[in-house]
TORZA-440126 format. One record per residue (C-alpha): y, z, x. Coordinates in steps of 0.25 Angstrom, whole numbers. Last residue first. Layout:
# residues N
     py     pz     px
      Y      Z      X
...
***
This chain:
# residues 609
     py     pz     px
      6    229    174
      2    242    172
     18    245    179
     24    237    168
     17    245    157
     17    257    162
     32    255    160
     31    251    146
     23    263    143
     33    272    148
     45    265    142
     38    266    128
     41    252    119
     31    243    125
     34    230    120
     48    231    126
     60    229    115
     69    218    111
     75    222     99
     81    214     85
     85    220     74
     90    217     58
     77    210     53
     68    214     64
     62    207     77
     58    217     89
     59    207    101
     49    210    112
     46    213    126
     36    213    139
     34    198    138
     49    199    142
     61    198    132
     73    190    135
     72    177    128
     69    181    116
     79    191    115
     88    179    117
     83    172    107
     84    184     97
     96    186     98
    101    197    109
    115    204    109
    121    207    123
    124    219    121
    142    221    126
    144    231    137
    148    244    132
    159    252    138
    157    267    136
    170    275    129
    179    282    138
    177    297    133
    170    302    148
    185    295    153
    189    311    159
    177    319    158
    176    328    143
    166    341    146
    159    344    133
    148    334    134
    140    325    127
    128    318    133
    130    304    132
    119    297    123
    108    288    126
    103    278    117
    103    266    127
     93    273    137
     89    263    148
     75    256    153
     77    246    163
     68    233    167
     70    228    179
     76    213    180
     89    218    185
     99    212    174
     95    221    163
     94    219    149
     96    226    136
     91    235    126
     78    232    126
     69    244    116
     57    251    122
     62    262    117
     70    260    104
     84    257    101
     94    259     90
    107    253     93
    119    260     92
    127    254    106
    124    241    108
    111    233    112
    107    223    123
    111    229    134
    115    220    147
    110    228    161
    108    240    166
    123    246    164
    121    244    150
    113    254    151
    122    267    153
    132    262    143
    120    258    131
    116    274    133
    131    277    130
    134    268    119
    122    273    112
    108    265    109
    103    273     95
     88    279     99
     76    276    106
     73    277    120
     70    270    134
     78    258    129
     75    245    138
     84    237    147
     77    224    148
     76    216    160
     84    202    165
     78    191    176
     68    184    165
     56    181    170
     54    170    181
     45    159    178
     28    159    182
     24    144    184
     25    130    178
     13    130    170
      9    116    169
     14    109    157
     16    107    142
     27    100    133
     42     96    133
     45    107    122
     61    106    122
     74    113    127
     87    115    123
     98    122    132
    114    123    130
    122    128    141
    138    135    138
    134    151    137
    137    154    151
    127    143    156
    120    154    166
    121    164    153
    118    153    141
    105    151    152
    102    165    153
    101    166    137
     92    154    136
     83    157    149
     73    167    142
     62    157    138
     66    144    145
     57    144    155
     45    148    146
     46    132    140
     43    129    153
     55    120    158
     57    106    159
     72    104    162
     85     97    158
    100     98    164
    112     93    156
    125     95    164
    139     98    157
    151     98    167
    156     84    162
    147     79    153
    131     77    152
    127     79    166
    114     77    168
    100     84    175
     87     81    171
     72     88    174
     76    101    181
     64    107    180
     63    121    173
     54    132    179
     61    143    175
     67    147    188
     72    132    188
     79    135    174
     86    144    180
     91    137    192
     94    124    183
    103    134    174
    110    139    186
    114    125    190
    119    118    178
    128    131    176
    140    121    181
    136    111    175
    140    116    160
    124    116    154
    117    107    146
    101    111    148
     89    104    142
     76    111    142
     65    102    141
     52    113    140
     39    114    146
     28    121    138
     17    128    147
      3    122    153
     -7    131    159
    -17    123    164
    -33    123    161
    -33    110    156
    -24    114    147
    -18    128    144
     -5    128    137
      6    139    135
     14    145    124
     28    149    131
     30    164    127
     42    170    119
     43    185    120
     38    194    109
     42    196     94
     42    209     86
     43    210     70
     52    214     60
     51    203     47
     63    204     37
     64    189     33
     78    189     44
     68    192     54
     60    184     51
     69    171     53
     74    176     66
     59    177     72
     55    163     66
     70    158     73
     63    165     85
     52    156     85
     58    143     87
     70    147     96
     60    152    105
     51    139    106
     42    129     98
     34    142     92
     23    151     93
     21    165     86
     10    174     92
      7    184     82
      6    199     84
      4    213     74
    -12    210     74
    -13    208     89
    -25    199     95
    -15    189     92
    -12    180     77
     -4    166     79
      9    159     74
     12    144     76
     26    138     73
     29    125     77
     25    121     61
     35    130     54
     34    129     40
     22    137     36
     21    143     51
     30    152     46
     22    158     37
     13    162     47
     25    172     54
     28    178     41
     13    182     36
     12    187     51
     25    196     51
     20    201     37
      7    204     41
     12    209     55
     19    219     48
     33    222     47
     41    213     36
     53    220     32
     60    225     44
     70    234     46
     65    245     52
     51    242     54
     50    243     68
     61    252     75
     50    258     84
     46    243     87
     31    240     81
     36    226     77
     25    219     72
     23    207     80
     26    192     84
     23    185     98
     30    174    103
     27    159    107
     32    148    113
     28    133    113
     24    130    100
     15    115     98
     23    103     93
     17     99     79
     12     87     77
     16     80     65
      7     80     52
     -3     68     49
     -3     65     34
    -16     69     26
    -22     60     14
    -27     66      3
    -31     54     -6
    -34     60    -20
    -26     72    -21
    -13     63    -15
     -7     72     -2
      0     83      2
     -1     85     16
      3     97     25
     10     96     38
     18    108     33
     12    119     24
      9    120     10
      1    130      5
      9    134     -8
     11    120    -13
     20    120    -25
     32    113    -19
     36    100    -12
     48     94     -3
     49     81     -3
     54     70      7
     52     56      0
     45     45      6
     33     43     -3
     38     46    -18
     42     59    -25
     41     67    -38
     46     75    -48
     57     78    -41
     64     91    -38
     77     91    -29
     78     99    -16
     91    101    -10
    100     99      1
    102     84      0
     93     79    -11
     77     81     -6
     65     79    -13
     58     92    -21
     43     92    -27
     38    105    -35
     26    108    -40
     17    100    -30
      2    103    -33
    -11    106    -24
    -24    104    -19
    -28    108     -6
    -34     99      4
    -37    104     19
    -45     93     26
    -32     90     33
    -32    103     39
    -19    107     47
     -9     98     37
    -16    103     25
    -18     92     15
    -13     96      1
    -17     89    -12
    -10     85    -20
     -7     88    -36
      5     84    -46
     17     93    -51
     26     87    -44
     25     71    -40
     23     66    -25
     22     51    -24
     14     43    -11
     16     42      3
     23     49     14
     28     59      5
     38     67     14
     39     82     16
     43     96     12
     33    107      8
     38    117      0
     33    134     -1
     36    141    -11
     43    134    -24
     51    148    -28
     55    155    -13
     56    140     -8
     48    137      5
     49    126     15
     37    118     23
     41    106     29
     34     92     33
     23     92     21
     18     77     22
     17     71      9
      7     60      5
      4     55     -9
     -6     44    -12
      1     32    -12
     10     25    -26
     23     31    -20
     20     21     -6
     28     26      7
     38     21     16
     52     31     20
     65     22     22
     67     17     37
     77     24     46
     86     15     51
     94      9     40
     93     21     33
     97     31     45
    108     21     49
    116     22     37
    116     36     35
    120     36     51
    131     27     48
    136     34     35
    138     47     42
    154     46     39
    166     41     47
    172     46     59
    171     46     73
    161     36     76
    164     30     92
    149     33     92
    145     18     86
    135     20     73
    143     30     65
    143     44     60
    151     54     53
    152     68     47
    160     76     56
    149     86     60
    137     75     60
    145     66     71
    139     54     72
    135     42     81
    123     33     76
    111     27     85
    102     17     81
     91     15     85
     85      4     95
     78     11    102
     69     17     92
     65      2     90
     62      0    105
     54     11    105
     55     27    109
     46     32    120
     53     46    120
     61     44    135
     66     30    127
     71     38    116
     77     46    125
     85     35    134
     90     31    120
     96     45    116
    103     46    131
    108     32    129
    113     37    115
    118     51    120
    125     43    132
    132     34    123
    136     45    112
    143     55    124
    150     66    114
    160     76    122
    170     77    111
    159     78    100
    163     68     91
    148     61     91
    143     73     89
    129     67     84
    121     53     88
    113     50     78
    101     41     81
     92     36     70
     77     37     75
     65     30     68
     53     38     68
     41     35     74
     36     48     74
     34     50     87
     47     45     89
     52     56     80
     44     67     87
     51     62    101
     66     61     93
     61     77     87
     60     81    104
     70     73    111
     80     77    103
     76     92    105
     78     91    120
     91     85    119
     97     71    115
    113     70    117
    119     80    120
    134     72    117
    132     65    106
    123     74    100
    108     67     94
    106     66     80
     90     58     78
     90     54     64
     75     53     61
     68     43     52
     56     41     43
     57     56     39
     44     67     34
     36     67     47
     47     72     56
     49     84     48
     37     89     57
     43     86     70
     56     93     68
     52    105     62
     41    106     74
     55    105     82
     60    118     79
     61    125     93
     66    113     99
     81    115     90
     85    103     80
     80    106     70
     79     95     59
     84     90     47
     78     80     36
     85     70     30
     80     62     18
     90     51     16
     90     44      2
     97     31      0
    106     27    -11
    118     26      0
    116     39      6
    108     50     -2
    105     64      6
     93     71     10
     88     84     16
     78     92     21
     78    103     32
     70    106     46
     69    121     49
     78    126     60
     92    119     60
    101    125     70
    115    134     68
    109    145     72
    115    155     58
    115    142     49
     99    140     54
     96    155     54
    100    155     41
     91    143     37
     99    131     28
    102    123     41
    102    111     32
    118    116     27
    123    114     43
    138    116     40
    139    124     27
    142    118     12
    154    117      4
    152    107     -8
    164    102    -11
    161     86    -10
    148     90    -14
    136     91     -3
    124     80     -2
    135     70     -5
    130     60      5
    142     64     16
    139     79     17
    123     78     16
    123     70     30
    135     78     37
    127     89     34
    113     83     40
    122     79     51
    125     93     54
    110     98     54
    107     87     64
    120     91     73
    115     90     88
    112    106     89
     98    105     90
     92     91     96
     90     82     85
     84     75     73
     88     72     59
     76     67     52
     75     57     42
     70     49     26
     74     39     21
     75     35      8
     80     25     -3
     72     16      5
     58     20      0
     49     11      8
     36      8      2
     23      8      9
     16     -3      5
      0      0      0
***
């Protein structure tokens, strides 16, 4: 039977390294085809719809969305942009025909674009380029677009990916054209150019159904959703399919869509039903999970799922037993922590969670740190309390060698700290792979790096750069373990009591190094208050009170200066702790703290070892 094409439709991806302005032209998208009213006051960034999202300013969880331009309909589907999130990226993939691929005009491609632009091509995907920022004062287009074509060619790309076509645009402003001397206008060119270039959805209405499930949300009335496109066939409500499980094939379970929604701008509209091409979003199936089929009753049929890029970093979750635990949490036990944490693997298919030999612990693995410690963020803000360890590398044997994750690392930095980052970054086993200047005083350096190099060397970098270098990095793959790698310089101050820190027992430690903590905090033994410069672990007293006195001494009044704590997110607490430490996690609080509490104990500790 001929496939038909639906040219009222087409359906794409925007793609990108973070930061390049994906979520921003999706605004400027839904702003000039009458998505919003003319009144309508909306907030930058409205697909970022998660608070963690609006609060980072980075989209997280792929979104759905469409708009209507000159009687056609465009199905738009926004990406993240960060590393850590690219199994979003590489699963949405299967549900477009087309991707937009938004590049900075003065970046140009990083890491990331390398990445989701390879799972496009491997997907034979045709690939508009956007070129973003085009009004930024120090925007280069030609050398973006020459370093855009020399990157297709690094990725194997063919003549007829080649040859496409590029439009110049500025998301935040609103317009876009096809020469990069654009400076005004609307986004018309693009529109133009994605539905001349991108080629309408094919399929047959009159085939037995087939739906590939993409994305997993949930609704609090509907329960869970599956979202995808019907590659062939009609999907009506209230009629039964049958369901093919995406990890066992031979896996059949009857079942019967109750409600089926397509996509209008920012919403979900019912319909009663829905041909080959569309993107939909289904309800009624309890069990659904992504990579799932759901298929005709008599001619069951299976679509091949992506492949899935393997986690590269792990941490371990558990009860916390802290003396402060249970405090101000809500969800405590491992039950709970365990029901939550296998959840989760529902709609986040980089994720993989497993039991240990110990009941109150699971090893969580993700794509990286930022990956897993937006599932630490998200909850905590549910109401869980819980205690994470520090990140580890996930290694590989084969052929009886020990191969590690090796990472791309891309540095822009001021060239005068050029230097010391190249020296750090040699201690951690990076190779100095490229080395260019970008602009006047600004130097782009790339490595390959163990991915266990980089753990810890955010913070010290934003030092050596004095807050001005950017880093992104990327999986590359597997390789011979590169040897042993210098832990970190800094200790932890520790509290060898509990109570209220004071000003006074903050005073007298402050002098060992940077505290962590103000005064009128409650701490425990075992608790790290701060960090010190000479490498050796120091324990102090933070809740210790002057003795008061009778006799008055001249300036004993003078209040004690206090240096200001330096205030740990949960990044960089990640990147500070030693195998020998961990992060208590609760709603309102968060503590590093030694895994063995009693100073006593922890010093027979190092000494048995």
């Amino acid at each position: 039977m001929i496939k038909i094409r639906r040219e009222e439709i087409r359906n794409i991806a925007i793609i990108a390294h973070v930061d390049h302005g994906k979520t921003t032209l999706v605004d400027s998208l839904l702003r000039q085809t009458g998505t919003f009213h003319a009144n309508q006051q909306v907030q930058e960034r409205v697909m970022d719809s998660d608070d963690i999202e609006k609060e980072r300013g980075i989209t997280i969880l792929a979104k759905n969305t469409s708009v209507n331009y000159k009687d056609k309909k465009i199905n738009i589907i926004d990406t993240p942009g960060h590393a850590d999130f690219g199994g979003e990226v590489e699963r949405v993939l299967k549900m477009v025909n087309g991707v937009v691929l938004l590049v900075d005009a003065f970046e140009g491609p990083m890491p990331q674009t390398k990445f989701v632009l390879k799972k496009a091509f491997e997907l034979n995907l045709p690939v508009v380029v956007c070129v973003n920022k085009i009004d930024r004062p120090d925007a280069r287009p030609e050398g973006v677009v020459d370093e855009v074509l020399d990157l297709f060619i690094e990725l194997g790309a063919d003549d007829s990916a080649l040859e496409c076509p590029f439009v110049y645009a500025s998301a935040k402003s609103g317009y876009a054209g096809l020469e990069d001397t654009v400076r005004d206008g609307n986004m018309e060119p693009l529109f133009d150019t994605i539905i001349d270039y991108v080629p309408a959805p094919a399929g047959e209405k009159d085939e037995p159904l087939q739906i590939l499930i993409s994305t997993i949300d949930y609704n609090d009335y509907l329960g869970k959703i599956g979202i995808g496109k019907i590659e062939r066939g009609t999907v009506k409500i209230n009629s039964d399919y049958l369901r093919i499980n995406a990890k066992d094939p031979d896996q059949k379970e009857k079942t019967r869509i109750v409600q089926l929604f397509e996509f209008e701008g920012l919403n979900r509209v019912d319909v009663k039903e829905s041909f080959a091409g569309s993107i939909v979003a289904i309800a009624g199936i309890e069990d659904i999970n992504i990579g799932d089929t759901i298929a005709d009753m008599n001619t069951p049929e299976a679509l091949d799922f992506v492949q899935i890029s393997e986690p590269t970093i792990a941490m371990n979750f558990s009860v916390n037993n802290s003396p402060f635990a249970g405090r101000d949490g809500k969800y405590l036990t491992s039950r709970e922590i365990r029901a939550r944490l296998f959840r989760e693997l529902q709609s986040d298919v980089g994720l993989k969670v497993e039991e240990t030999e110990f009941g109150d612990t699971f090893k969580v693995s993700g794509r990286g740190e930022l990956h897993l410690s937006i599932l630490i963020e998200n909850m905590r803000r549910e109401g869980y309390e819980f205690q994470v360890s520090k990140p580890e590398v996930l290694f590989k044997e084969e052929d009886g060698k020990r191969l590690e994750p090796i990472e791309i690392a891309t540095v822009d930095v001021s060239s005068e700290y050029i230097g010391s980052v190249i020296e750090k970054l040699g201690k951690r086993k990076g190779e100095l792979v490229s080395l260019e200047e970008i602009n006047q005083g600004s130097t782009r350096a790339e490595f390959r790096i163990p991915a266990r190099g980089l753990i810890g060397y955010r913070q010290e970098f934003l030092t050596d750069t004095k807050g001005t270098g950017v880093i992104n990095n990327i999986f590359e793959g597997y390789e011979p373990y590169k040897g042993e790698i210098p832990s970190r310089v800094n200790a932890s101050i520790v509290s060898f009591d509990t109570g209220e820190s004071s000003t006074y027992g903050l005073f007298n430690a402050q002098t060992r190094g940077e505290l962590f903590i103000g005064p009128g905090v409650e701490v425990y033994e075992g608790m790290v208050v701060g960090s010190s410069p000479k490498g050796i672990e120091i324990e102090v007293s933070v809740t210790k009170k002057k003795k008061q006195s009778n006799v008055r001494a001249s300036g004993s009044d003078d209040s004690l200066r206090l240096s200001p704590p330096r205030i740990m997110s949960l990044e960089n607490a990640l990147e500070f702790i030693e195998d020998d430490e961990l992060i208590e996690i609760t709603p309102n609080n968060m503590r590093i703290r030694k895994k063995i509490l009693d100073t006593g104990l922890r010093k027979k500790s190092h000494r048995s070892r």
